[in-house]
NULOLUM-66530 format. One line per field, with one value per atom (N, C-alpha, C): x, y, z; residue number from 1; atom name; chain. Coordinates in Angstrom, 1 decimal, always signed. Example, Ala and Ser with C-alpha at 12.3 -4.5 7.8 and 13.67 -1.06 7.14 Angstrom:
residues 2
c1 = c(+13.2 +12.3 +13.2 +12.8 +13.7 +12.9)
c2 = c(-5.7 -4.5 -3.3 -2.2 -1.1 +0.0)
c3 = c(+7.8 +7.8 +7.8 +7.1 +7.1 +7.9)
resi = c(1 1 1 2 2 2)
name = c(N CA C N CA C)
chain = c(A A A A A A)
//
This chain:
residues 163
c1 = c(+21.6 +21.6 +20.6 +20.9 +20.4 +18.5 +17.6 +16.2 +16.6 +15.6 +15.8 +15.4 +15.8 +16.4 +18.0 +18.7 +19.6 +20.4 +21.3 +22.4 +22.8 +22.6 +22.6 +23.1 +24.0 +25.2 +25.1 +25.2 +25.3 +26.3 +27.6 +28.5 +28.0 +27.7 +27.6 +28.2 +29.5 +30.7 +30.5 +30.6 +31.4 +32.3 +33.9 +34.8 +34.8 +33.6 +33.5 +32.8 +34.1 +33.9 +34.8 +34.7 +35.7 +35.5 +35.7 +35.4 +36.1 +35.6 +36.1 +35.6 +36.2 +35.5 +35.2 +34.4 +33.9 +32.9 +32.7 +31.5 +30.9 +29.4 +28.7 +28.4 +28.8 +28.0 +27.4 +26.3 +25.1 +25.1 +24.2 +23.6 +23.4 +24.3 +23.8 +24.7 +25.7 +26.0 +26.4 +27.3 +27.4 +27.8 +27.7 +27.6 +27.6 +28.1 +27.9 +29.0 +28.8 +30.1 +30.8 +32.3 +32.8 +32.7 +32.2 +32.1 +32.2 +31.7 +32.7 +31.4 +31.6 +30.4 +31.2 +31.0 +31.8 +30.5 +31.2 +30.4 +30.7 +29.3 +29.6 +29.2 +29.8 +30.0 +29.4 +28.2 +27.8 +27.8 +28.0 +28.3 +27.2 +26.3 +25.7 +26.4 +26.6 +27.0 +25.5 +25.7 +24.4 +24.8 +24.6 +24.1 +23.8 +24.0 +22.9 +23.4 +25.2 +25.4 +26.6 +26.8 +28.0 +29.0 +30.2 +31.3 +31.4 +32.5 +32.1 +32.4 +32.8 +33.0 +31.6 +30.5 +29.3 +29.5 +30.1 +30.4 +29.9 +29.6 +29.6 +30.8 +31.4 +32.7 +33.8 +35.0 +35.5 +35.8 +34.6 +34.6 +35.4 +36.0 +37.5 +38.4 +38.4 +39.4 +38.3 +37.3 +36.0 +36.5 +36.2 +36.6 +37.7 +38.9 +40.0 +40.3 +39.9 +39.5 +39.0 +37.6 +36.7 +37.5 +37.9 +38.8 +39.6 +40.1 +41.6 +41.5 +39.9 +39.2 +38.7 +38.2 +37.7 +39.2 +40.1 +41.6 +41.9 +41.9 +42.3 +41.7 +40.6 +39.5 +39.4 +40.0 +39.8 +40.5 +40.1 +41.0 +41.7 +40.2 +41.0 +40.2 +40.9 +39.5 +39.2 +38.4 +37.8 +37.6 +38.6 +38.0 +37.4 +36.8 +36.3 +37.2 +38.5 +39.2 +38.9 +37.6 +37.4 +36.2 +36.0 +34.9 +35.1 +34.4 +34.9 +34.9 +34.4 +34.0 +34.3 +35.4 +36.2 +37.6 +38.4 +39.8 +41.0 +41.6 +42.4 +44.0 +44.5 +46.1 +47.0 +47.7 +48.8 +50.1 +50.4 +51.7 +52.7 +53.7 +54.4 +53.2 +53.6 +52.8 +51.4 +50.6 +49.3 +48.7 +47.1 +46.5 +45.6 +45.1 +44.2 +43.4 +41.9 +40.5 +39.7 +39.7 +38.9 +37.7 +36.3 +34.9 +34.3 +34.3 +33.9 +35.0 +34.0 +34.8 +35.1 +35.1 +35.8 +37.0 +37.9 +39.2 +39.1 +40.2 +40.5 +41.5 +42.9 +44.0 +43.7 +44.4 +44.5 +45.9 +45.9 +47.5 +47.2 +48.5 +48.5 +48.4 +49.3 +49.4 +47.8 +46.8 +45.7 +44.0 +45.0 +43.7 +44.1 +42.8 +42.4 +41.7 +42.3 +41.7 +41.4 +39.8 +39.8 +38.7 +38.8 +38.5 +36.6 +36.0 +35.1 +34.5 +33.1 +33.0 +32.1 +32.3 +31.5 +31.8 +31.5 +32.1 +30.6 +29.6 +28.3 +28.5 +27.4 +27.4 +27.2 +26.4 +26.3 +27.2 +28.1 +29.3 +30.8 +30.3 +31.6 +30.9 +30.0 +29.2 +29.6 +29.4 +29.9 +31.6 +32.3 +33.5 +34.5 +33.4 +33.8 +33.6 +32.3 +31.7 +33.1 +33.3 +34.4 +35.8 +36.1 +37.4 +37.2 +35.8 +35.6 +35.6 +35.0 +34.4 +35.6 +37.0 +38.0 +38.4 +37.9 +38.4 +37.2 +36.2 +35.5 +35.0 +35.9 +36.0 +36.2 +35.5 +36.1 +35.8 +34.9 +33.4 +32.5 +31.7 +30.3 +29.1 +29.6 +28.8 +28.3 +27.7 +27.2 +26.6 +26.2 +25.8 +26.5 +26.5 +27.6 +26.7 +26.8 +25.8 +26.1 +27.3 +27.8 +26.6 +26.6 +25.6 +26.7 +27.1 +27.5 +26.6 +26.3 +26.0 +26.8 +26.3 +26.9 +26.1 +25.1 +24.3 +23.1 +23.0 +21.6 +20.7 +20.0 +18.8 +19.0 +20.4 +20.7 +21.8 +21.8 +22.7 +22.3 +23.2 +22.7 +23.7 +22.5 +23.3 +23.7 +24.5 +24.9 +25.4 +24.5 +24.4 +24.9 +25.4 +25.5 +26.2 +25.8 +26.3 +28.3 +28.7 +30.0 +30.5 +31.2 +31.3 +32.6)
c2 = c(-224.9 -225.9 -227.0 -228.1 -229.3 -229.0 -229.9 -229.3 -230.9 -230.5 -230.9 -232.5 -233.5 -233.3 -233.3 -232.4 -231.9 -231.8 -232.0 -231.9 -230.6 -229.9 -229.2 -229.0 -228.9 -228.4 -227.0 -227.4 -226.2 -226.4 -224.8 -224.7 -223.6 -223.7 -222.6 -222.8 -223.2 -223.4 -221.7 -222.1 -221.1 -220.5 -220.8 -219.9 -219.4 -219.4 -218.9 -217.3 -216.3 -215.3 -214.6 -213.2 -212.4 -210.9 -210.3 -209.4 -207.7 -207.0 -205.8 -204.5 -203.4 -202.0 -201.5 -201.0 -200.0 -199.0 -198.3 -197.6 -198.1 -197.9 -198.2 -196.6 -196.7 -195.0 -195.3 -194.5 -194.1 -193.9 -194.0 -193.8 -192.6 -191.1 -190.3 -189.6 -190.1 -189.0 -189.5 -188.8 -189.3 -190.9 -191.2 -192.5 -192.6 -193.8 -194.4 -193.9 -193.9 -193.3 -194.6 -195.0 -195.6 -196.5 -197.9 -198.9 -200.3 -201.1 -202.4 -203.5 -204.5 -205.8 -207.1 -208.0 -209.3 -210.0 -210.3 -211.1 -212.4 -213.2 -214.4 -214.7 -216.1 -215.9 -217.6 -218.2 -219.3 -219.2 -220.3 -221.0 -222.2 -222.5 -223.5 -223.9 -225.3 -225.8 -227.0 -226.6 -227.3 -228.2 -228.8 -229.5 -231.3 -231.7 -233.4 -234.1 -234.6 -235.2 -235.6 -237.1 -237.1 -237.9 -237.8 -238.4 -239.9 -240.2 -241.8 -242.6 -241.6 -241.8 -241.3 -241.1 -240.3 -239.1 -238.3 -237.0 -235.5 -234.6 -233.4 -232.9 -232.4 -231.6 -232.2 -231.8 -231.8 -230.7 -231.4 -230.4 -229.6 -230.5 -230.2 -229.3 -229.1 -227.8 -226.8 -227.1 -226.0 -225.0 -225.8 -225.3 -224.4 -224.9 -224.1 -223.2 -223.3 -221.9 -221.1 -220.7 -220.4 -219.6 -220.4 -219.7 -218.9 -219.7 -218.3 -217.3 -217.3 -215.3 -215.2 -215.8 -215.0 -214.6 -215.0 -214.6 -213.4 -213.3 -212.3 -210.8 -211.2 -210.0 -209.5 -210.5 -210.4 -208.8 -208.5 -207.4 -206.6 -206.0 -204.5 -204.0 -202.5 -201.3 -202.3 -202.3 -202.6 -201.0 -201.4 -199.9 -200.3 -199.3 -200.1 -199.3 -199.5 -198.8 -198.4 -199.0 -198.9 -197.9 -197.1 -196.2 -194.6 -194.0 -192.9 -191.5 -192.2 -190.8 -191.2 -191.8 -192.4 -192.1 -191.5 -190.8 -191.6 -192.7 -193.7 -193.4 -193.0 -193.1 -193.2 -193.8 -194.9 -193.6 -193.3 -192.4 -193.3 -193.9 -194.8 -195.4 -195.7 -197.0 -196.8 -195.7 -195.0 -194.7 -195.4 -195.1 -194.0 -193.2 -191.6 -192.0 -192.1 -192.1 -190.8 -190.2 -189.1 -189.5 -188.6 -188.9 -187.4 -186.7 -185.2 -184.8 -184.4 -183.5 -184.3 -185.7 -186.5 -186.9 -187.3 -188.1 -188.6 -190.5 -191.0 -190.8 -191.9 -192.6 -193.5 -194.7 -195.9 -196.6 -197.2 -198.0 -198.8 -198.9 -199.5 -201.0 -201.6 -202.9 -203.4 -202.4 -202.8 -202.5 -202.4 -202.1 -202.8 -203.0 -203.9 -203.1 -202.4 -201.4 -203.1 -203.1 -204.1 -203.2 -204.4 -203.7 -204.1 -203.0 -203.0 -200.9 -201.0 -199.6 -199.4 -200.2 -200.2 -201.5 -201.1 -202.3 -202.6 -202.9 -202.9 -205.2 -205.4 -207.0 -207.6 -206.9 -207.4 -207.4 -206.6 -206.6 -207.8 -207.9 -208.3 -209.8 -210.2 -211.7 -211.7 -211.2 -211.0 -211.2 -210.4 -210.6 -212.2 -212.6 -213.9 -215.0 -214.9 -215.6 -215.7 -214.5 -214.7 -215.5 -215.3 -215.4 -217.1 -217.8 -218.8 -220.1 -219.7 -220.2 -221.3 -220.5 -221.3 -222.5 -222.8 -223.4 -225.2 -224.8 -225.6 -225.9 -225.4 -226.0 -227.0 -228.1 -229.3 -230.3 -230.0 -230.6 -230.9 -231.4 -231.5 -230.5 -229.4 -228.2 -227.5 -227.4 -226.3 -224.9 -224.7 -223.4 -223.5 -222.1 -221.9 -220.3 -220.3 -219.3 -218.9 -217.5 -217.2 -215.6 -215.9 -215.3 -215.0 -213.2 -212.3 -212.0 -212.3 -211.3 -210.7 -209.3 -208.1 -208.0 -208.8 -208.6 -209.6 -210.4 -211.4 -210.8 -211.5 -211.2 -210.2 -210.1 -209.0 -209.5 -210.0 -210.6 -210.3 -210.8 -211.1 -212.2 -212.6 -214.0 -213.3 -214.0 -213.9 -215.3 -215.4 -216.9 -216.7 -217.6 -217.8 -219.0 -219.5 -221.0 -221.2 -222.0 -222.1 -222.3 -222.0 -222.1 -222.7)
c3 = c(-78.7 -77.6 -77.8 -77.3 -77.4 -76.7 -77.7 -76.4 -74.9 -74.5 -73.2 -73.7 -72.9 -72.0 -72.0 -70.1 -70.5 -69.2 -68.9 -67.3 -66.9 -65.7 -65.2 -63.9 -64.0 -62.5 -62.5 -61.0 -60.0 -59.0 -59.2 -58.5 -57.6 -56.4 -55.2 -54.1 -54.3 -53.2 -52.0 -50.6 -49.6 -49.9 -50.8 -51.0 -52.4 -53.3 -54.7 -54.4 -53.4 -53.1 -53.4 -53.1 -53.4 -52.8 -51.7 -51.7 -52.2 -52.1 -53.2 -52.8 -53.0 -53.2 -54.7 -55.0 -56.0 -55.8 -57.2 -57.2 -58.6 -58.7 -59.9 -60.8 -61.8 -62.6 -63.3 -63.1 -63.4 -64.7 -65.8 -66.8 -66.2 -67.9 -67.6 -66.9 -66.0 -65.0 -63.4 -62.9 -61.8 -61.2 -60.6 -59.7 -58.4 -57.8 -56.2 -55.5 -54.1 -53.1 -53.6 -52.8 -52.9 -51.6 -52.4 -50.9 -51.1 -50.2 -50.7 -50.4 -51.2 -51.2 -50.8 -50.2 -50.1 -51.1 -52.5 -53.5 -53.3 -54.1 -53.8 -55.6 -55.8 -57.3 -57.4 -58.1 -59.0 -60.0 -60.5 -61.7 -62.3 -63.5 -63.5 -65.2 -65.6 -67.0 -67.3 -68.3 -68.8 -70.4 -70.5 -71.5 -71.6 -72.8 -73.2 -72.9 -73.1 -73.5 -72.1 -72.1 -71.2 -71.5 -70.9 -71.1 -71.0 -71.8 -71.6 -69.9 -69.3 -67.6 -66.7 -67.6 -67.1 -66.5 -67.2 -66.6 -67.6 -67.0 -68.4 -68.2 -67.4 -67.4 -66.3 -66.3 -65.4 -64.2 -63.2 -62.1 -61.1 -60.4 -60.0 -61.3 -62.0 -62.9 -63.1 -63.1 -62.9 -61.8 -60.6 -59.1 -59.2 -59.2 -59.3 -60.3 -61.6 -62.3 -61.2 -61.3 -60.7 -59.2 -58.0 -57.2 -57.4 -58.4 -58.9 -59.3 -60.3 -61.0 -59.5 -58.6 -57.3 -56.6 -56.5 -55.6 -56.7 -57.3 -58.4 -57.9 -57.6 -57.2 -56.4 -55.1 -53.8 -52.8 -52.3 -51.9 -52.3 -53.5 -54.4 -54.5 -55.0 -55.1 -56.8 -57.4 -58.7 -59.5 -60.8 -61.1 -63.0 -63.2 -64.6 -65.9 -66.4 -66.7 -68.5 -68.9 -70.3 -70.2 -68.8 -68.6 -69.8 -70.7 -71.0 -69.9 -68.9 -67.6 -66.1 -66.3 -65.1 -65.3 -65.0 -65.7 -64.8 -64.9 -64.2 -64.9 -63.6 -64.0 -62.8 -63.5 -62.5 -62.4 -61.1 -60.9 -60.3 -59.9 -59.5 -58.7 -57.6 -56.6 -56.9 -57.2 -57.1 -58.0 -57.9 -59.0 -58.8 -59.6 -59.2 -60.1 -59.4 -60.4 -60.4 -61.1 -61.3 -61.8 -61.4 -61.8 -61.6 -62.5 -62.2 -61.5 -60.1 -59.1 -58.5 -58.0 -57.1 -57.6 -56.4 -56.8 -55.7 -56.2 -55.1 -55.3 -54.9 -54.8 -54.1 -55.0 -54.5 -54.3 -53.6 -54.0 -55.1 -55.9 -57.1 -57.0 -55.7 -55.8 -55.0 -54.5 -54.2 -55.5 -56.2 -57.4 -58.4 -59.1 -60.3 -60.9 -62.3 -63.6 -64.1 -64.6 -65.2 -66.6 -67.5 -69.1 -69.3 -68.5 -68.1 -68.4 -68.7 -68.5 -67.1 -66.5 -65.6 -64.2 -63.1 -62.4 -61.1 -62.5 -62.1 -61.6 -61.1 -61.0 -62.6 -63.5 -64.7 -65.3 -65.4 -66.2 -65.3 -64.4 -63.3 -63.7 -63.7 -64.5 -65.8 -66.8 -67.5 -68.0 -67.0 -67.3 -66.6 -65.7 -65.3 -66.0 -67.0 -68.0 -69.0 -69.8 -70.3 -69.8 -68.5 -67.8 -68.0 -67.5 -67.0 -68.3 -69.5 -70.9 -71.4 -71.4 -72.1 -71.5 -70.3 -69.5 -69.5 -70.6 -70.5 -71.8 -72.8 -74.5 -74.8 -75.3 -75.5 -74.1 -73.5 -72.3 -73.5 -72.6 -73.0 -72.0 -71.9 -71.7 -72.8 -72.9 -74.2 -73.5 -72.5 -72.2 -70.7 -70.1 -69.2 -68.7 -67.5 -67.1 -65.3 -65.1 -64.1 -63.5 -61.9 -61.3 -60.2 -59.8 -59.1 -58.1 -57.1 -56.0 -55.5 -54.8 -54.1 -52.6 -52.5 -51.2 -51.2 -50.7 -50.5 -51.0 -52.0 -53.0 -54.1 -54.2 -55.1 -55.8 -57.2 -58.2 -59.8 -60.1 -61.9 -62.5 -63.0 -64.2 -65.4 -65.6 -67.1 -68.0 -69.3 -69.7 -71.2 -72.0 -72.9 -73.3 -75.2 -75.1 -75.4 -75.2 -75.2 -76.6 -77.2 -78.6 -79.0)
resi = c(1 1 1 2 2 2 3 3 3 4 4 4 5 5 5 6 6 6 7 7 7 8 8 8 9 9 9 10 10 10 11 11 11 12 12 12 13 13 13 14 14 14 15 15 15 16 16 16 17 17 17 18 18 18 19 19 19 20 20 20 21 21 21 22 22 22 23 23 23 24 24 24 25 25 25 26 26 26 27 27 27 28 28 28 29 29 29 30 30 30 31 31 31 32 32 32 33 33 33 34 34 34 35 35 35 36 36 36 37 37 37 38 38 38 39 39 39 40 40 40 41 41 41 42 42 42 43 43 43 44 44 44 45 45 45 46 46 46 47 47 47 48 48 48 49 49 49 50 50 50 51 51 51 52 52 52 53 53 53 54 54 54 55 55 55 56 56 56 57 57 57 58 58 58 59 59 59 60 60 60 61 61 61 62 62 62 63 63 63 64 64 64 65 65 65 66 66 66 67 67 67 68 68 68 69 69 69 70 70 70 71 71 71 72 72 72 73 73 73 74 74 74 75 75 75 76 76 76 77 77 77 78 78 78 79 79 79 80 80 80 81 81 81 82 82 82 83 83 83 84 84 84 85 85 85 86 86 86 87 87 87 88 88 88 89 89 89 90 90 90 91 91 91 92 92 92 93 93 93 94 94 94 95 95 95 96 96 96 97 97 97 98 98 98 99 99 99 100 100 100 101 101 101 102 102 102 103 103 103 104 104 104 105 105 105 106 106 106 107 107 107 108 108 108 109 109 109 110 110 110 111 111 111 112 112 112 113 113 113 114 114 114 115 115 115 116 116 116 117 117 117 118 118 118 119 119 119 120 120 120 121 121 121 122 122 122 123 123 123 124 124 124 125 125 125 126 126 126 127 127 127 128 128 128 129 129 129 130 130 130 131 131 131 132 132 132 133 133 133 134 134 134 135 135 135 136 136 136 137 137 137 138 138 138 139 139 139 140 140 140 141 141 141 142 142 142 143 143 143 144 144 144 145 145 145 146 146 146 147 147 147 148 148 148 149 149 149 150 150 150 151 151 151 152 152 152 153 153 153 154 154 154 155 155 155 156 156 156 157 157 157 158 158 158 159 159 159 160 160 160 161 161 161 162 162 162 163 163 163)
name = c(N CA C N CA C N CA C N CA C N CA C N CA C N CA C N CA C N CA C N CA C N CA C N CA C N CA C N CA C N CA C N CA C N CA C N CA C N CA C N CA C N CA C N CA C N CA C N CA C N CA C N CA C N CA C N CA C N CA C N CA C N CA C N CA C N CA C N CA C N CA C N CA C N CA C N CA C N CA C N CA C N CA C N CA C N CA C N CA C N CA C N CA C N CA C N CA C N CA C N CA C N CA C N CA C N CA C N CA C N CA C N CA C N CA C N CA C N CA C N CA C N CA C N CA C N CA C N CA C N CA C N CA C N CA C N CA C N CA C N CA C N CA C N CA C N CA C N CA C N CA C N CA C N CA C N CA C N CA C N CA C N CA C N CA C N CA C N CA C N CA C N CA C N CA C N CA C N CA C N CA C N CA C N CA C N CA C N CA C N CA C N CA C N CA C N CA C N CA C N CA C N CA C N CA C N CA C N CA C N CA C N CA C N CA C N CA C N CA C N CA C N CA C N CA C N CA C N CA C N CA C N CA C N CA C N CA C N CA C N CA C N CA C N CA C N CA C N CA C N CA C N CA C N CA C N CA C N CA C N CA C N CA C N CA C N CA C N CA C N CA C N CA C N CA C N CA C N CA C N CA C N CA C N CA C N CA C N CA C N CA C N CA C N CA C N CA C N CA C N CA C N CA C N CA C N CA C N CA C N CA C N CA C N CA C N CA C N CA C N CA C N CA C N CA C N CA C)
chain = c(A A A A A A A A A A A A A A A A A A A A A A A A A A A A A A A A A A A A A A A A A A A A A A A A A A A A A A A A A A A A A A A A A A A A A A A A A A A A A A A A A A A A A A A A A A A A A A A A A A A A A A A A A A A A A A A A A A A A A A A A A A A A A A A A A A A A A A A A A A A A A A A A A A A A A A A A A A A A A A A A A A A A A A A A A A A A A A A A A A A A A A A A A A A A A A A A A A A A A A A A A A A A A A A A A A A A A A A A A A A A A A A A A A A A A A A A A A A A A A A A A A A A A A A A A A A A A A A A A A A A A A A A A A A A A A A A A A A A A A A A A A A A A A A A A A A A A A A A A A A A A A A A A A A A A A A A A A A A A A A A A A A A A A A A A A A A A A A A A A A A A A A A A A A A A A A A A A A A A A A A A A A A A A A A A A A A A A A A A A A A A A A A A A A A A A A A A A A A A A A A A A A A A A A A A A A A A A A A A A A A A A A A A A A A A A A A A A A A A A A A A A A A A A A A A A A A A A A A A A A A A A A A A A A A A A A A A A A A A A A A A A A A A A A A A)
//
């Protein structure tokens, strides 16, 4: 990345939400009951250089990216289906998560197995980072850096440069 100086947007829109149920597991063993967070999801794009319109990116296609991976999200159990200790299978309408000795069932058309081993906020940053990146190739962003909350003062970023 370019050294400074350097442009720095910040997306923290009201509907860049999504709320959801999960559980987190534990390193080790075990995990969380099953419960639900109303996330709120930022975005910051960074880099030097700007368009010949004085722009770094185009914001508006930012936006509606961004909405669409939060509508995606929105109103599903979340399950982390690349977990080796989370046992997920679809019977017609219904998905059955096993974790040890628990089981749920979920409705199928209310869950998202996403390719995750974990459906921790780091990984959920993480997997938005990816969702979000292609969408801003060929900007003049060079780093791109999405932050998940699950509860006021409780988030995580996740950063890396755009390639």
């Amino acid at each position: 990345m370019s050294a400074l100086p350097r442009y720095r947007i910040v997306l923290a829109k009201e509907d860049f939400k999504f709320s959801a149920a999960h559980f987190t597991l534990w390193d080790g063993g075990g995990g969380e009951l099953l419960h639900g967070h109303n996330y709120q999801v930022q975005v910051e794009l960074a880099g030097a250089e700007l368009d010949g319109a004085g722009l770094l990116a185009d914001i508006e296609r930012c936006k509606r990216s961004l909405r669409a991976l939060c509508a995606r999200l929105d109103s599903r159990a979340l399950l982390p289906a690349a977990s080796d200790r989370l046992r997920c299978t679809r019977r017609g309408d219904v998905v059955e998560a096993r974790l040890g000795d628990r089981c749920y069932s979920f409705p199928a058309a209310d869950t998202l197995l996403l390719p995750l081993v974990n459906t921790s906020i780091e990984l959920l940053a993480r997997m938005l980072w990816h969702d979000l990146a292609p969408e801003l190739r060929g900007s003049r962003v060079e780093v791109l850096a999405v932050a998940v909350e699950e509860s006021p003062g409780q988030s995580c970023w996740y950063e890396d440069r755009i390639s």
